[in-house]
N, CA, C and O atoms as a GROMACS GRO file, in nm:
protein
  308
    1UNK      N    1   6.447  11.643   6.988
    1UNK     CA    2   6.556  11.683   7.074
    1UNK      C    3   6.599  11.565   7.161
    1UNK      O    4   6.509  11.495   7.207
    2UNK      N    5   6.725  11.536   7.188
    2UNK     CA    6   6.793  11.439   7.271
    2UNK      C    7   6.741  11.499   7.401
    2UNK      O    8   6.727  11.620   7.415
    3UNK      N    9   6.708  11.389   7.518
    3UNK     CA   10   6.714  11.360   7.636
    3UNK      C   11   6.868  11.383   7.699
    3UNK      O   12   6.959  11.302   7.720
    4UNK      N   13   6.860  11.521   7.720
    4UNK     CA   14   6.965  11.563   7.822
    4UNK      C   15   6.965  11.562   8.002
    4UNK      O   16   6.861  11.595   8.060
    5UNK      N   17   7.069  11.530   8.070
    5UNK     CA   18   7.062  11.496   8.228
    5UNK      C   19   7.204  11.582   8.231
    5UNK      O   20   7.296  11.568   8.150
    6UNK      N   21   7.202  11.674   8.340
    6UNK     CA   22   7.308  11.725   8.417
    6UNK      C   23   7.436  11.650   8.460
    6UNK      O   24   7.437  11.571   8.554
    7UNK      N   25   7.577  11.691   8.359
    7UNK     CA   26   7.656  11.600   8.380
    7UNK      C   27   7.704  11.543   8.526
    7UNK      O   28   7.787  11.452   8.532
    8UNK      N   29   7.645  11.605   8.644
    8UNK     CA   30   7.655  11.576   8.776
    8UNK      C   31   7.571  11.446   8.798
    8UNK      O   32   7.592  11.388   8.904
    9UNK      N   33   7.483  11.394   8.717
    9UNK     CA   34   7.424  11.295   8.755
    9UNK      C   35   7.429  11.145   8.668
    9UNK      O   36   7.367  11.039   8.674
   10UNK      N   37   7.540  11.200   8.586
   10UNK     CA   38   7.593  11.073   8.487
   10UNK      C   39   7.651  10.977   8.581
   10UNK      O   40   7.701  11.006   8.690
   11UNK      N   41   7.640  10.856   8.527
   11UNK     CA   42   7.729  10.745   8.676
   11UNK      C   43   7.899  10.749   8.576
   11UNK      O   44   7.942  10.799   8.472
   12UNK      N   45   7.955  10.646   8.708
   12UNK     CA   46   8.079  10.666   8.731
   12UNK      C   47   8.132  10.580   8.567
   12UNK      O   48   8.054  10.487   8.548
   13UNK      N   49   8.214  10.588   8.478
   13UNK     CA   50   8.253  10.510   8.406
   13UNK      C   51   8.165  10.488   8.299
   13UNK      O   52   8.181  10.388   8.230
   14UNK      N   53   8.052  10.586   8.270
   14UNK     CA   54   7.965  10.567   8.210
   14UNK      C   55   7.999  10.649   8.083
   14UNK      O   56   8.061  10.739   8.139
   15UNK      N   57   8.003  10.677   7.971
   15UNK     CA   58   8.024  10.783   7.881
   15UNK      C   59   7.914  10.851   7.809
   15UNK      O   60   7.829  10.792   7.742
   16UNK      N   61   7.922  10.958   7.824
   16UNK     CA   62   7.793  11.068   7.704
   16UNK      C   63   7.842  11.122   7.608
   16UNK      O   64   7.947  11.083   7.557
   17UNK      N   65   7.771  11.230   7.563
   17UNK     CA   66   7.813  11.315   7.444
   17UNK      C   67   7.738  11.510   7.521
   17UNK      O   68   7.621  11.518   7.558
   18UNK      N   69   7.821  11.617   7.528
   18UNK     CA   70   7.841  11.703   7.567
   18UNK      C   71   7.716  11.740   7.519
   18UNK      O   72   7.702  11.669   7.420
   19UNK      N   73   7.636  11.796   7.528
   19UNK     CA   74   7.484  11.885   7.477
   19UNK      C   75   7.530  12.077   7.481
   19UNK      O   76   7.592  12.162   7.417
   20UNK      N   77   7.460  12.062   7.584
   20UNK     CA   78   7.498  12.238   7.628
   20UNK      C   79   7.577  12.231   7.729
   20UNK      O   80   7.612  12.126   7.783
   21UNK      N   81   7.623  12.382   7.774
   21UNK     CA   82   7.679  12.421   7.873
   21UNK      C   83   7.579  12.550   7.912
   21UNK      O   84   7.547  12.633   7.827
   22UNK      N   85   7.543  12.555   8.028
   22UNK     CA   86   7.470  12.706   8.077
   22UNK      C   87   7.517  12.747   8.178
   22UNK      O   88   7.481  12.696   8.284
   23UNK      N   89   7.609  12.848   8.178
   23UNK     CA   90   7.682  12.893   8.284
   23UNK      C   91   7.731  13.049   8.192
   23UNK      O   92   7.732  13.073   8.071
   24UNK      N   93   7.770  13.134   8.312
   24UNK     CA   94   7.833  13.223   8.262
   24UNK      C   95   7.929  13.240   8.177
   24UNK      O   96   8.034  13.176   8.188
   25UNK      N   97   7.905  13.346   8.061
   25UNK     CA   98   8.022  13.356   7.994
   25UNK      C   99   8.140  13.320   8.042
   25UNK      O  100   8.173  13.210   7.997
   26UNK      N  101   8.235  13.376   8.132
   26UNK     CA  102   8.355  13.384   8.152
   26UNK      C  103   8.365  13.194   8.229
   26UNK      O  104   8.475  13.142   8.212
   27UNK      N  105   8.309  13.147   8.269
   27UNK     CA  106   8.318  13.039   8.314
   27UNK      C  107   8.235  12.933   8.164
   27UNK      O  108   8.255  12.814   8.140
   28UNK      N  109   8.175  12.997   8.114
   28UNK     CA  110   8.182  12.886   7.963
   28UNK      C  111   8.285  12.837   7.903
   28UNK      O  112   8.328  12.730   7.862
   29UNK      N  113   8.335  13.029   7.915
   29UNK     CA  114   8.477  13.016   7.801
   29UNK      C  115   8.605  12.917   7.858
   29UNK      O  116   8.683  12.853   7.788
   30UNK      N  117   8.602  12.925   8.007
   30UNK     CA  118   8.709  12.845   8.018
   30UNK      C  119   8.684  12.705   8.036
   30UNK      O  120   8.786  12.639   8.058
   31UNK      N  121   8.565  12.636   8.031
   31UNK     CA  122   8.530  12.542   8.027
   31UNK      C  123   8.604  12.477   7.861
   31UNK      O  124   8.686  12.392   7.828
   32UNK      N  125   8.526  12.564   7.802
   32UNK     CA  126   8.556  12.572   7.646
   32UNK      C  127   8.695  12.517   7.598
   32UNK      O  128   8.734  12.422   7.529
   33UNK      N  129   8.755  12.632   7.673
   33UNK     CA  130   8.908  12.645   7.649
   33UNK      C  131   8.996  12.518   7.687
   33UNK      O  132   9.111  12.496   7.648
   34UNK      N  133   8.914  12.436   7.776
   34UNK     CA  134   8.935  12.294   7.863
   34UNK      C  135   8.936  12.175   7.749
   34UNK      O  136   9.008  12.075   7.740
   35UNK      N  137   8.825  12.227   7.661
   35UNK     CA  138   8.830  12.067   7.522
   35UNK      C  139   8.676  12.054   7.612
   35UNK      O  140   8.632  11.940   7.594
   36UNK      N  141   8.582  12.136   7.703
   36UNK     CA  142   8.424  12.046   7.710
   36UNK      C  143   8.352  12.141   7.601
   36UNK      O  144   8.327  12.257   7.636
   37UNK      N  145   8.308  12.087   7.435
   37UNK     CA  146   8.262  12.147   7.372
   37UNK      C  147   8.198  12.054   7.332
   37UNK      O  148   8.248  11.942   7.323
   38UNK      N  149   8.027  12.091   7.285
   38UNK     CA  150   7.955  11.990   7.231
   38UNK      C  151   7.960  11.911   7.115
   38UNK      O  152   7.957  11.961   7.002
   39UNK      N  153   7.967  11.787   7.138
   39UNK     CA  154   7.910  11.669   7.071
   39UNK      C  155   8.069  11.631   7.150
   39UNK      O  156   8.119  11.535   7.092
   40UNK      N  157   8.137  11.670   7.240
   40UNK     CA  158   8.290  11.562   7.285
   40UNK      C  159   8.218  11.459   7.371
   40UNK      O  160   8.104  11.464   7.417
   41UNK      N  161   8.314  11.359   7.382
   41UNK     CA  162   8.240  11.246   7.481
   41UNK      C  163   8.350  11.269   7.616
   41UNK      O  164   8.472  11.285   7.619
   42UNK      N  165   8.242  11.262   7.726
   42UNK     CA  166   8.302  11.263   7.878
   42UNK      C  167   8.242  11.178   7.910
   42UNK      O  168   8.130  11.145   7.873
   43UNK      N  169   8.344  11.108   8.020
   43UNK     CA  170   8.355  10.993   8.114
   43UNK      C  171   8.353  11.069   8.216
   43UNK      O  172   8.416  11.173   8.194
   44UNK      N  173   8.279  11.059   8.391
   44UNK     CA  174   8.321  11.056   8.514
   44UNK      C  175   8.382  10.935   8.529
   44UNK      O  176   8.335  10.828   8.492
   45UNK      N  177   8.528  10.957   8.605
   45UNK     CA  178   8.628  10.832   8.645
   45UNK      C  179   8.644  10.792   8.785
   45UNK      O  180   8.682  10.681   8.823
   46UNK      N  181   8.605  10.916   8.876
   46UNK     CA  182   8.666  10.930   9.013
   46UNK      C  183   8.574  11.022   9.073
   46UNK      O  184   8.544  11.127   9.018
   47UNK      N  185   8.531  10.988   9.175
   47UNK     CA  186   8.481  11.107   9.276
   47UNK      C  187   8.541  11.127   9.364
   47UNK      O  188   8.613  11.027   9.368
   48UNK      N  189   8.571  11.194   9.456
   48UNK     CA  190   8.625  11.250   9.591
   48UNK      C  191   8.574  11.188   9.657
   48UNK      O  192   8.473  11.133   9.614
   49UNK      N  193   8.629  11.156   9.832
   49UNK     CA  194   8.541  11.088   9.890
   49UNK      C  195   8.416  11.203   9.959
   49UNK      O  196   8.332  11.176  10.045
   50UNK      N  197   8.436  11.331   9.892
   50UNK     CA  198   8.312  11.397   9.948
   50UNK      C  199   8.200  11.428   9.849
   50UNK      O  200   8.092  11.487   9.853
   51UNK      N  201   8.282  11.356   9.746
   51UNK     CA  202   8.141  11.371   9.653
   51UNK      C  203   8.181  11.483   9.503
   51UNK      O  204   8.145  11.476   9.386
   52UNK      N  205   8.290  11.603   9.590
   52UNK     CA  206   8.315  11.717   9.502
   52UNK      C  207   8.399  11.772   9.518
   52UNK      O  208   8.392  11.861   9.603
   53UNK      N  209   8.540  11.748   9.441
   53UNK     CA  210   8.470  11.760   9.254
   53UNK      C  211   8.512  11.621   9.220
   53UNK      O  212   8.595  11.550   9.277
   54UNK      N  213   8.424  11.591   9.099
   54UNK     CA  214   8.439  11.486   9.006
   54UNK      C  215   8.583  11.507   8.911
   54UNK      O  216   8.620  11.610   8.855
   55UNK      N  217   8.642  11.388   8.915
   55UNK     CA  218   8.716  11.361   8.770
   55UNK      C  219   8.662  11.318   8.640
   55UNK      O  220   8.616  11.204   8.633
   56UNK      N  221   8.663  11.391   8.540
   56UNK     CA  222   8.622  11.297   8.428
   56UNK      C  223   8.718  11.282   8.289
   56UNK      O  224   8.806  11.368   8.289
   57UNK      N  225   8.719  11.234   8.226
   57UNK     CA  226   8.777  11.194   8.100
   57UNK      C  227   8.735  11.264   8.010
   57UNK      O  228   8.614  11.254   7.988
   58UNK      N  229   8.820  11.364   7.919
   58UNK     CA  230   8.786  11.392   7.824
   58UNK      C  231   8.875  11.409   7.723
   58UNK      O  232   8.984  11.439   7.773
   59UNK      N  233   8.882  11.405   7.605
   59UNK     CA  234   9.010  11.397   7.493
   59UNK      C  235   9.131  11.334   7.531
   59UNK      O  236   9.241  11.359   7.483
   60UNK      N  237   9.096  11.225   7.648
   60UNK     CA  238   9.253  11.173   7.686
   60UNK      C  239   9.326  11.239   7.784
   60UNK      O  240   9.446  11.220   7.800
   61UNK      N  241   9.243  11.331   7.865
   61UNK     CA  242   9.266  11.425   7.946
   61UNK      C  243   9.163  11.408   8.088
   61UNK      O  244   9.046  11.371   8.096
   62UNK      N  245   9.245  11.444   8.176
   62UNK     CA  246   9.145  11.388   8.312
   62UNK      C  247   9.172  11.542   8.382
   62UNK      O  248   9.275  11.608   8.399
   63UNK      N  249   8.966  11.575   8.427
   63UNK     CA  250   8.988  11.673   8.443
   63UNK      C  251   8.898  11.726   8.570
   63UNK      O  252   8.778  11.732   8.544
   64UNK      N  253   8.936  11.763   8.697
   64UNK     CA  254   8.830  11.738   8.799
   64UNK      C  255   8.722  11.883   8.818
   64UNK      O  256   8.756  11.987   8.873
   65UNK      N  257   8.636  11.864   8.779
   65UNK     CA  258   8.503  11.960   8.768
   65UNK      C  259   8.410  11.985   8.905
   65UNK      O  260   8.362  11.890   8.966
   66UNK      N  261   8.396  12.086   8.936
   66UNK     CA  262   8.362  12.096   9.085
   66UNK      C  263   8.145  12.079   9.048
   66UNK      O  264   8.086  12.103   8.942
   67UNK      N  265   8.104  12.046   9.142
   67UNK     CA  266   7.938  11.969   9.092
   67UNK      C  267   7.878  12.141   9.082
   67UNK      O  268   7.770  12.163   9.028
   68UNK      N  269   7.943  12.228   9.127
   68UNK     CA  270   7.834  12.395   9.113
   68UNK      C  271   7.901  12.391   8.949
   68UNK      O  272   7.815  12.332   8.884
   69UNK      N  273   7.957  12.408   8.904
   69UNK     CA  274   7.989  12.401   8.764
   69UNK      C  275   7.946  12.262   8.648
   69UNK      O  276   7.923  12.279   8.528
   70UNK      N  277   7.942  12.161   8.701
   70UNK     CA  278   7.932  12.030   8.658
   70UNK      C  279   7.747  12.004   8.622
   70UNK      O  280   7.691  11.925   8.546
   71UNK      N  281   7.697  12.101   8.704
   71UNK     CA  282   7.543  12.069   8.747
   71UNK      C  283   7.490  12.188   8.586
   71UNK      O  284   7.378  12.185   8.537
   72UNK      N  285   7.590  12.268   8.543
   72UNK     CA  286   7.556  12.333   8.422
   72UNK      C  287   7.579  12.294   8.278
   72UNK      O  288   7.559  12.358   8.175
   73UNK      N  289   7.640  12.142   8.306
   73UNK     CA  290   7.684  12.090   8.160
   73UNK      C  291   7.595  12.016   8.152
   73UNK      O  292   7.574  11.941   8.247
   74UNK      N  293   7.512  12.011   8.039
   74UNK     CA  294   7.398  11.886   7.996
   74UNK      C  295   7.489  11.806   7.905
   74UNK      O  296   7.578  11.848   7.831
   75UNK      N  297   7.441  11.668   7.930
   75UNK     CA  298   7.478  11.541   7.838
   75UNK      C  299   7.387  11.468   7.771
   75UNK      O  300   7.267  11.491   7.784
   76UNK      N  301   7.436  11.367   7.688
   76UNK     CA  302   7.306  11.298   7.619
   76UNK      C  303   7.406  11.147   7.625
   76UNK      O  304   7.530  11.148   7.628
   77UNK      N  305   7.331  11.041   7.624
   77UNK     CA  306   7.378  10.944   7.620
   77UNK      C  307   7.396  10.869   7.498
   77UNK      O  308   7.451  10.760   7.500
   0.00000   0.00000   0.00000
C-alpha cells in the first residue's frame, strides 16, 4: 500500500496523486462532482493568510478547499 498523508499537509506547489476521500457521502459526492477522484493529481497553490481554505490545482482548475474537508482527502506522492 502507498504511504498516504492528509491533503492538508501536502506543501505549497508540491503535487500528489488523490488516494481516498473519507468524508460523508453527500460531501464525497460533491467533492467528486468537483474532478477530486482518485489517482487525479492536485497541487496546493495558495493559502489564505489564515491558513483556511487552501487553493489547489486540479484538471486545470483552481479550487479552494476548506482544511475540515481537505483533512479527509488522502494523497500519495
Amino acid at each position: 500500500m502507498k504511504n498516504t498523508i492528509p491533503l492538508t499537509d501536502l506543501s505549497l506547489n508540491l503535487e500528489a496523486k488523490i488516494h481516498t476521500i473519507n468524508c460523508s457521502n453527500s460531501i464525497k459526492r460533491r467533492l467528486m462532482d468537483l474532478g477530486i477522484i482518485p489517482h487525479t493529481s492536485i497541487t496546493p497553490i495558495f493559502k489564505s493568510t489564515s491558513g483556511d481554505p487552501i487553493a489547489y490545482e486540479i484538471r486545470g482548475t483552481v479550487l479552494a478547499i476548506r482544511n475540515q474537508d481537505a483533512k479527509n482527502i488522502f494523497v500519495y506522492l
